[in-house]
N, CA, C and O atoms as a GROMACS GRO file, in nm:
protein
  388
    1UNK      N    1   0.847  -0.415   1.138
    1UNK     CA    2   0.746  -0.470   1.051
    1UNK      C    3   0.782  -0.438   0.906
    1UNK      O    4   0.835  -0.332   0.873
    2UNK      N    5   0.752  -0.532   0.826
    2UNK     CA    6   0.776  -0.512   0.667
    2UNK      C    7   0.698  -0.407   0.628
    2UNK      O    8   0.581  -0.385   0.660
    3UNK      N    9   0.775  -0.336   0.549
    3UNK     CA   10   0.725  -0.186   0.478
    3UNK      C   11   0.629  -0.275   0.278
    3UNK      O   12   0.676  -0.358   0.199
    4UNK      N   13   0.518  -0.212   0.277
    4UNK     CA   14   0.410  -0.222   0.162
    4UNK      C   15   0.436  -0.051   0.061
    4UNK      O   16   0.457   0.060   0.110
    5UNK      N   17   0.431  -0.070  -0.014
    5UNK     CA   18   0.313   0.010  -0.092
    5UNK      C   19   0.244  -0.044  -0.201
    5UNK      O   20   0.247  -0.144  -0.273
    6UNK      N   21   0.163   0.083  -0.182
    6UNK     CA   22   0.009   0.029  -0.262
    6UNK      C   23   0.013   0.149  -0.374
    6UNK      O   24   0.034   0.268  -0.352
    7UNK      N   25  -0.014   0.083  -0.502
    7UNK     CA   26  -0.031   0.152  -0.610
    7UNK      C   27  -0.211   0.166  -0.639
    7UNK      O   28  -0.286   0.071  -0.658
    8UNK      N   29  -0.236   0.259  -0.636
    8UNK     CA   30  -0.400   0.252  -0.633
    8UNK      C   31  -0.422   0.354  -0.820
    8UNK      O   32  -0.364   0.449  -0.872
    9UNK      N   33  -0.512   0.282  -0.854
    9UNK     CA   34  -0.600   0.328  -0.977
    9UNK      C   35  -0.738   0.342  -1.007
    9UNK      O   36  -0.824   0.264  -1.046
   10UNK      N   37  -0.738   0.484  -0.971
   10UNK     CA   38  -0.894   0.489  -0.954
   10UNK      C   39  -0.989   0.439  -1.118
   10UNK      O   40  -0.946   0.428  -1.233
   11UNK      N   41  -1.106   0.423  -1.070
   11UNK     CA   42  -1.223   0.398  -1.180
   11UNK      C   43  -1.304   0.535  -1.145
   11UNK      O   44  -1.302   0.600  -1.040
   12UNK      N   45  -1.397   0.565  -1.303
   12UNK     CA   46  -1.478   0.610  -1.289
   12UNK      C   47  -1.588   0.629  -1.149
   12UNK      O   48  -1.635   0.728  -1.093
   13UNK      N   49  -1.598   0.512  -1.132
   13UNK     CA   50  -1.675   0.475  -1.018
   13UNK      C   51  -1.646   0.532  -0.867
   13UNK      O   52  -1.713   0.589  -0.781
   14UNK      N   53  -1.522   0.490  -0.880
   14UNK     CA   54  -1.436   0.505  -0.775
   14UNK      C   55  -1.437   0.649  -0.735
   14UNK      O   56  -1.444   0.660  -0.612
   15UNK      N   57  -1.434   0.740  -0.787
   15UNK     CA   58  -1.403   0.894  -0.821
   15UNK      C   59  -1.565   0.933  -0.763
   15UNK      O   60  -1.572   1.043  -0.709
   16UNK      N   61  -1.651   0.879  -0.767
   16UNK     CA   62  -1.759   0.913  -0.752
   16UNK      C   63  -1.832   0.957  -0.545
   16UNK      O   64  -1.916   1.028  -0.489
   17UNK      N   65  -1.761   0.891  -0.524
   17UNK     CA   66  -1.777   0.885  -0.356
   17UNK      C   67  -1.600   0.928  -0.242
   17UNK      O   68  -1.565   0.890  -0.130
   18UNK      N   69  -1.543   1.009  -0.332
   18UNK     CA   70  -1.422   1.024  -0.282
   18UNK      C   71  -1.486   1.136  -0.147
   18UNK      O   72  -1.572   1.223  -0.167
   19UNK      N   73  -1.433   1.114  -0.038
   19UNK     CA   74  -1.478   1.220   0.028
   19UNK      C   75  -1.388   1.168   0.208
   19UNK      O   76  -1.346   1.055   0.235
   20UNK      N   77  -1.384   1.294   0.300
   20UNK     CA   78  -1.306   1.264   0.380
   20UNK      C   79  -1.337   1.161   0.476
   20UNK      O   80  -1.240   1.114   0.537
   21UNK      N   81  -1.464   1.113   0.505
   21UNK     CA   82  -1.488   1.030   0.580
   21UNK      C   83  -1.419   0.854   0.520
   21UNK      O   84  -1.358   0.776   0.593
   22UNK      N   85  -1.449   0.832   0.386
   22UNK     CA   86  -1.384   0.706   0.331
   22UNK      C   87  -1.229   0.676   0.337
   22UNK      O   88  -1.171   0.568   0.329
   23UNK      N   89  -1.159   0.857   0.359
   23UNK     CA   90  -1.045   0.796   0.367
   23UNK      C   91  -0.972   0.788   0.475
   23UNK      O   92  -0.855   0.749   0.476
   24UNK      N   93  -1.051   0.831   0.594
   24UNK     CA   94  -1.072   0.826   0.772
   24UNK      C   95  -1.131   0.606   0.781
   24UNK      O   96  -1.097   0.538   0.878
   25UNK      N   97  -1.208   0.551   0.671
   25UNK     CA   98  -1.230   0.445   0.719
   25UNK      C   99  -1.147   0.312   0.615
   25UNK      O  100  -1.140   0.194   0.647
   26UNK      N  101  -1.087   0.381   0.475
   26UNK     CA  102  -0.961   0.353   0.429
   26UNK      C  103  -0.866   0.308   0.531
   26UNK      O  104  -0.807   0.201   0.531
   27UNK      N  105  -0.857   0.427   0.639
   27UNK     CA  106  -0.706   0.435   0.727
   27UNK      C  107  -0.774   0.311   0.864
   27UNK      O  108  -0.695   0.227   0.906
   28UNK      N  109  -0.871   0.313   0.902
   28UNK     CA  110  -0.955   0.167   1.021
   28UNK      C  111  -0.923   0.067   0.937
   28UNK      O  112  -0.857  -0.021   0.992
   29UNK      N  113  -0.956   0.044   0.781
   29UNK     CA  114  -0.921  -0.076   0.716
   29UNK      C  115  -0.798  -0.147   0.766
   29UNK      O  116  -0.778  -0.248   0.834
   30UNK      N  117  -0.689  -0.017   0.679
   30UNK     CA  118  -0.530  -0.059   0.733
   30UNK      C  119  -0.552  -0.101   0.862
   30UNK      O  120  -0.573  -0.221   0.875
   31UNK      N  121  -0.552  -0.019   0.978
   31UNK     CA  122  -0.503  -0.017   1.075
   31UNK      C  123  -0.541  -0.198   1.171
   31UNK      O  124  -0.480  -0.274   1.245
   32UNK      N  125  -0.667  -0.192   1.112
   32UNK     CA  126  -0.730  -0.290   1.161
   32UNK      C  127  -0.677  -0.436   1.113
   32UNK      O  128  -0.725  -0.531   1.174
   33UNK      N  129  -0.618  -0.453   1.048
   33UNK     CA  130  -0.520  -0.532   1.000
   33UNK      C  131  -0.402  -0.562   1.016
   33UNK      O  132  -0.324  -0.639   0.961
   34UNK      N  133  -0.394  -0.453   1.145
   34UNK     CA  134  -0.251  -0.439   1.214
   34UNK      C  135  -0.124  -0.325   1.106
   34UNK      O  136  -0.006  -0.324   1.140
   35UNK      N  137  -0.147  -0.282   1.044
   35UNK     CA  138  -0.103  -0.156   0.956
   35UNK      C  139  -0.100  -0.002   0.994
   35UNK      O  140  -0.179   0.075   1.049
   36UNK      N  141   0.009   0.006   0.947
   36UNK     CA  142   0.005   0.139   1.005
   36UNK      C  143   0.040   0.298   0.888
   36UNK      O  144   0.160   0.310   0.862
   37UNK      N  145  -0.015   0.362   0.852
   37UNK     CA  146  -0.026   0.435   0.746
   37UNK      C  147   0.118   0.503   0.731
   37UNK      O  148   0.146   0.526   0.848
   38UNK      N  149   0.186   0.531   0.681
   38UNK     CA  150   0.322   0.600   0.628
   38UNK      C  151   0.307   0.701   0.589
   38UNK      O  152   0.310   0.800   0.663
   39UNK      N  153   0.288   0.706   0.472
   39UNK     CA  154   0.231   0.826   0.350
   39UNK      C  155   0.114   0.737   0.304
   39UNK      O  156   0.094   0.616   0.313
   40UNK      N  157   0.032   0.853   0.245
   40UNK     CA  158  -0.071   0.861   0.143
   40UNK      C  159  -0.030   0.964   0.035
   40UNK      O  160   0.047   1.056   0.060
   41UNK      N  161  -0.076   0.947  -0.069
   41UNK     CA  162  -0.024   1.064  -0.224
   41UNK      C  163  -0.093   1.052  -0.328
   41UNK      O  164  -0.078   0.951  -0.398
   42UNK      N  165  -0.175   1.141  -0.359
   42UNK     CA  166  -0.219   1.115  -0.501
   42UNK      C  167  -0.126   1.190  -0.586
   42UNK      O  168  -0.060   1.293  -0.576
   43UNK      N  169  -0.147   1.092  -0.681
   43UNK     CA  170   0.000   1.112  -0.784
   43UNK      C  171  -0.083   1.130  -0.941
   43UNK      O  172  -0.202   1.113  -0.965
   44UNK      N  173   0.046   1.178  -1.049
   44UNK     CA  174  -0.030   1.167  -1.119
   44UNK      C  175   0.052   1.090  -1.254
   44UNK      O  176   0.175   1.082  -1.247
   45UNK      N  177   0.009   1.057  -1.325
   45UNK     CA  178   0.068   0.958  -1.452
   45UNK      C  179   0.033   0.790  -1.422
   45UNK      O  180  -0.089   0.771  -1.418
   46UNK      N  181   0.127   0.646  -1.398
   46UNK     CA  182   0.051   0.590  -1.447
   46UNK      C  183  -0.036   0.526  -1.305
   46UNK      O  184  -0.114   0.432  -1.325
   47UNK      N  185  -0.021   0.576  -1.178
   47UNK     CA  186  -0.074   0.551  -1.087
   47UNK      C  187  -0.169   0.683  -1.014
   47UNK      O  188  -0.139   0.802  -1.001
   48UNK      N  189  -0.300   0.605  -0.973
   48UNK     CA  190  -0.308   0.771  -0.916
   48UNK      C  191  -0.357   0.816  -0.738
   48UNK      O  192  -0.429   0.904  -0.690
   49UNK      N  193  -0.258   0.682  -0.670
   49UNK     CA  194  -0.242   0.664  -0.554
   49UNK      C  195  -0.102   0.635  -0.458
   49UNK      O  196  -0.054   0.553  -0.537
   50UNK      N  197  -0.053   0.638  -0.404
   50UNK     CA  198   0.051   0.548  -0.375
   50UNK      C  199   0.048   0.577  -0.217
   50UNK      O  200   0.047   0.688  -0.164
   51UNK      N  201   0.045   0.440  -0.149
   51UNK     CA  202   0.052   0.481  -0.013
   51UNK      C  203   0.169   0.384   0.003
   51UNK      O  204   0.207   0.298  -0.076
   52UNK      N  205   0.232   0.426   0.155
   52UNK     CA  206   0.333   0.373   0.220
   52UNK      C  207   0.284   0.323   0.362
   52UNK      O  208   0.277   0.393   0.464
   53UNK      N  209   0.246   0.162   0.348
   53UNK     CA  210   0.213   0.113   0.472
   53UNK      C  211   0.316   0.011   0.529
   53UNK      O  212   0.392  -0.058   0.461
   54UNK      N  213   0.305   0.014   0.684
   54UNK     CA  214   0.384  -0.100   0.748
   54UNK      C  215   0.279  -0.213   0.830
   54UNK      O  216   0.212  -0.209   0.934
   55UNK      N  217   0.302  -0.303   0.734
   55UNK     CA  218   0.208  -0.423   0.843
   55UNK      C  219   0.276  -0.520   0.863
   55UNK      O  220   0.383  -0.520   0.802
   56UNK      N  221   0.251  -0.627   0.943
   56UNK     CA  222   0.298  -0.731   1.028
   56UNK      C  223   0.340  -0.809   0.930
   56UNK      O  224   0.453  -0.856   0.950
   57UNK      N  225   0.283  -0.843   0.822
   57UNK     CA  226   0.323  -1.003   0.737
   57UNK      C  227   0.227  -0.917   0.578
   57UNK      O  228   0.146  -0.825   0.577
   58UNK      N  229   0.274  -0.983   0.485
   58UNK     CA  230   0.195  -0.984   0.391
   58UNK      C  231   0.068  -1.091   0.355
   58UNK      O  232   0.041  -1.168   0.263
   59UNK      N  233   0.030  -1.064   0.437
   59UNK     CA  234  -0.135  -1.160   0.471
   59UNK      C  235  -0.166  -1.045   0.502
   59UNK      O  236  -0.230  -0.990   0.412
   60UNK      N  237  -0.153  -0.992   0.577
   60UNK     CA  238  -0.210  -0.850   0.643
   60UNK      C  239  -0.246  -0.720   0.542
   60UNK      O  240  -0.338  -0.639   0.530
   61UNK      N  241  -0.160  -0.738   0.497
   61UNK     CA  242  -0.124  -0.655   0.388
   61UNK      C  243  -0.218  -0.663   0.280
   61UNK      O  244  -0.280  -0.566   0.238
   62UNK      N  245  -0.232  -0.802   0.230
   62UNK     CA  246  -0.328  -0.832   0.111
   62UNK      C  247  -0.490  -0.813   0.152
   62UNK      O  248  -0.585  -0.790   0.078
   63UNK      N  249  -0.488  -0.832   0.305
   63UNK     CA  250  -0.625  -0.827   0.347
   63UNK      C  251  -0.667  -0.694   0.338
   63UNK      O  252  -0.772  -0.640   0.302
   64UNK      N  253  -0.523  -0.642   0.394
   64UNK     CA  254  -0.592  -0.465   0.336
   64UNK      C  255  -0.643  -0.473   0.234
   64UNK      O  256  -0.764  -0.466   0.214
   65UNK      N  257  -0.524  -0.497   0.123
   65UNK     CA  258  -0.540  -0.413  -0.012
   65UNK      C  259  -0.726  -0.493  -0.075
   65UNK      O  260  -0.806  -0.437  -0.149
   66UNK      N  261  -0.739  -0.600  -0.025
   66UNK     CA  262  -0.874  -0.656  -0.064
   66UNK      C  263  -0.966  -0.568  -0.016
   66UNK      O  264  -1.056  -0.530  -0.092
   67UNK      N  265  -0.959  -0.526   0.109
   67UNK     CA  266  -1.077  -0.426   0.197
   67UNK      C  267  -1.072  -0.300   0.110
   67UNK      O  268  -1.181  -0.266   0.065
   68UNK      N  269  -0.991  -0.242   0.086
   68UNK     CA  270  -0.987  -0.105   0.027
   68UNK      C  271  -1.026  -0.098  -0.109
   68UNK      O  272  -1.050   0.011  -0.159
   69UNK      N  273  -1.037  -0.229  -0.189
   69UNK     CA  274  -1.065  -0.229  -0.318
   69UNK      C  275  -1.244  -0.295  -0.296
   69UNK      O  276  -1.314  -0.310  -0.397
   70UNK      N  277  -1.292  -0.324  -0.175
   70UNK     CA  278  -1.442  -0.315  -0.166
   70UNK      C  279  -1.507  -0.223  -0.100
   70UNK      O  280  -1.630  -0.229  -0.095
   71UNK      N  281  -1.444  -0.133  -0.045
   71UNK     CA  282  -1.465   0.014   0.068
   71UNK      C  283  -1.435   0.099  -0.131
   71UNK      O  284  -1.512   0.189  -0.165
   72UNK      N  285  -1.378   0.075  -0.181
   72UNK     CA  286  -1.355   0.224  -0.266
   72UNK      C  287  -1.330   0.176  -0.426
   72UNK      O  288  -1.286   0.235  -0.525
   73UNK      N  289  -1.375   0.051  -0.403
   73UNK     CA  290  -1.298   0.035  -0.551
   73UNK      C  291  -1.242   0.064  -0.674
   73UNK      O  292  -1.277   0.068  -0.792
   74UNK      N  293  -1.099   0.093  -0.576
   74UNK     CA  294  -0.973   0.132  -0.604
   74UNK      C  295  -0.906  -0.022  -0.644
   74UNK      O  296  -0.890  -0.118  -0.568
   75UNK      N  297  -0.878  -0.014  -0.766
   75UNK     CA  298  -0.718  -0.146  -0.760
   75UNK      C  299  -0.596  -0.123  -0.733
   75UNK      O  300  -0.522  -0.062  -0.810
   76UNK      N  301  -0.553  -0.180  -0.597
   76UNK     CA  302  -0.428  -0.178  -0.594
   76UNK      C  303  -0.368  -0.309  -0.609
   76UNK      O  304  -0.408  -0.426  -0.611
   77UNK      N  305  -0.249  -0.243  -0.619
   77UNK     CA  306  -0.130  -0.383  -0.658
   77UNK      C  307  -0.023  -0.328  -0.526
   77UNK      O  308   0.017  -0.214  -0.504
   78UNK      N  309  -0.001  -0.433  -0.463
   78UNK     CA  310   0.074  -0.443  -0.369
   78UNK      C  311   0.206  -0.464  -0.350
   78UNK      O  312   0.237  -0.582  -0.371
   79UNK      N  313   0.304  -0.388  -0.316
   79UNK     CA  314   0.478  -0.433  -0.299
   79UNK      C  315   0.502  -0.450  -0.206
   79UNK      O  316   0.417  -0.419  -0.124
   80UNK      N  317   0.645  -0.514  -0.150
   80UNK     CA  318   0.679  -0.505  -0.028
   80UNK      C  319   0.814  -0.418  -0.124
   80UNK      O  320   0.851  -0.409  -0.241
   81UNK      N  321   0.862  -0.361   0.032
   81UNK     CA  322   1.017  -0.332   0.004
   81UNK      C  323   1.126  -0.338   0.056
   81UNK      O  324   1.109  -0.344   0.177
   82UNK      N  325   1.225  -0.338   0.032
   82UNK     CA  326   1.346  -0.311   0.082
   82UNK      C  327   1.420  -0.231   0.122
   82UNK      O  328   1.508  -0.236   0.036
   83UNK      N  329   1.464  -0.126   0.224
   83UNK     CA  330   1.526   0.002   0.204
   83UNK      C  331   1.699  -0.064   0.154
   83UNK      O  332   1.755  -0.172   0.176
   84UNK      N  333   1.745   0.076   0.073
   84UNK     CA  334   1.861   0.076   0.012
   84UNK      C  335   1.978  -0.009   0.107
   84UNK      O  336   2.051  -0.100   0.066
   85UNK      N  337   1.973   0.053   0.253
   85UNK     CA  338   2.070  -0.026   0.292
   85UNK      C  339   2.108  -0.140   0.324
   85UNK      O  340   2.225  -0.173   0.341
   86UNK      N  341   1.941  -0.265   0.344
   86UNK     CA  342   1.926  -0.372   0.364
   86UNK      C  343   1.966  -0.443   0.216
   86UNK      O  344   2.039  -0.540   0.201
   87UNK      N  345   1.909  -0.379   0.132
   87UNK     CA  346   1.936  -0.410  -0.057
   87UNK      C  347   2.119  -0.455  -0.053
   87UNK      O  348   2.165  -0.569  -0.055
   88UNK      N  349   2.191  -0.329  -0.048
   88UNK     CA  350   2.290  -0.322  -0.001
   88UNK      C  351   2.375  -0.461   0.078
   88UNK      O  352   2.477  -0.520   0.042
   89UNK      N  353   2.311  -0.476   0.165
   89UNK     CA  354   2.391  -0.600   0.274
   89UNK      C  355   2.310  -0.727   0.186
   89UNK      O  356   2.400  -0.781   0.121
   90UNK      N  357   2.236  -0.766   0.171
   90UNK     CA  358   2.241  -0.876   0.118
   90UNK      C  359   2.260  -0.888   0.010
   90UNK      O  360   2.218  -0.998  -0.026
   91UNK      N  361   2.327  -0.804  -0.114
   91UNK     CA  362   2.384  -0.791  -0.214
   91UNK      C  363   2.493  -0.866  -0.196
   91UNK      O  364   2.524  -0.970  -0.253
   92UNK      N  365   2.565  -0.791  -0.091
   92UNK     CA  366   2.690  -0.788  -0.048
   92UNK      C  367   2.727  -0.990  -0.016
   92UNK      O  368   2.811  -1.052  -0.081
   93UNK      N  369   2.650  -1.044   0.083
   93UNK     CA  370   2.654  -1.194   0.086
   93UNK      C  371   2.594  -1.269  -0.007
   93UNK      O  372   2.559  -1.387   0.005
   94UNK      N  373   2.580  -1.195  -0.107
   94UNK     CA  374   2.566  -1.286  -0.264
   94UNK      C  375   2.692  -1.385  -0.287
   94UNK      O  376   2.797  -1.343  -0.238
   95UNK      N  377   2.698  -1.514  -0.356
   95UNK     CA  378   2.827  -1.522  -0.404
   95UNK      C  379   2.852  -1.504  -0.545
   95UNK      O  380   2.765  -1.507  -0.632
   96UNK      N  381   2.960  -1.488  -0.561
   96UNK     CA  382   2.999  -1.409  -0.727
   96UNK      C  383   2.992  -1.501  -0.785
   96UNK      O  384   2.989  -1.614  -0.737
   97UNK      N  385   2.987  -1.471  -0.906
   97UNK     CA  386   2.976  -1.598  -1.025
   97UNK      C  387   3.061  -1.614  -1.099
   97UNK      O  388   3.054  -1.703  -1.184
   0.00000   0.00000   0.00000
């Protein structure tokens, strides 16, 4: 399954109801979407979330990141990625210019 992360930025607001049960129904959001949690991290500078999810398609993915920004409203912005070695091989069947 395609690998996500989610850059999350909390609000004032947001900060207000942080507690362990939301991020026990954060993780039903994902999951329920067919996702599966990686990492979670609060970070600090210009993000102050970053999780590492794997879901089926990026439909799935966005449905999360929509659920979690009305469960906690948190904004995230969503990536997919590439690991280095896949980057790597299709670099590689580029043609040169």
């Amino acid at each position: 399954m395609p690998i996500f992360i989610m850059f999350g930025k909390h609000t004032q607001d947001s900060l207000k109801d942080v507690s362990v049960q939301r991020t026990k129904k954060a993780v039903k959001i994902i999951e329920k979407n067919g996702g599966k949690v990686i990492s979670m991290y609060v970070v600090m500078g210009e993000h102050d979330l970053v999780l590492t999810l794997d879901f089926p398609d990026a439909e799935k993915a966005m449905c999360a990141s929509m659920g979690l920004k009305l469960l906690t409203g948190i904004s995230f912005s969503t990536s997919p990625v590439v690991d280095v070695e896949k980057f790597d091989s299709l670099i590689s069947k580029m043609e040169k210019i």
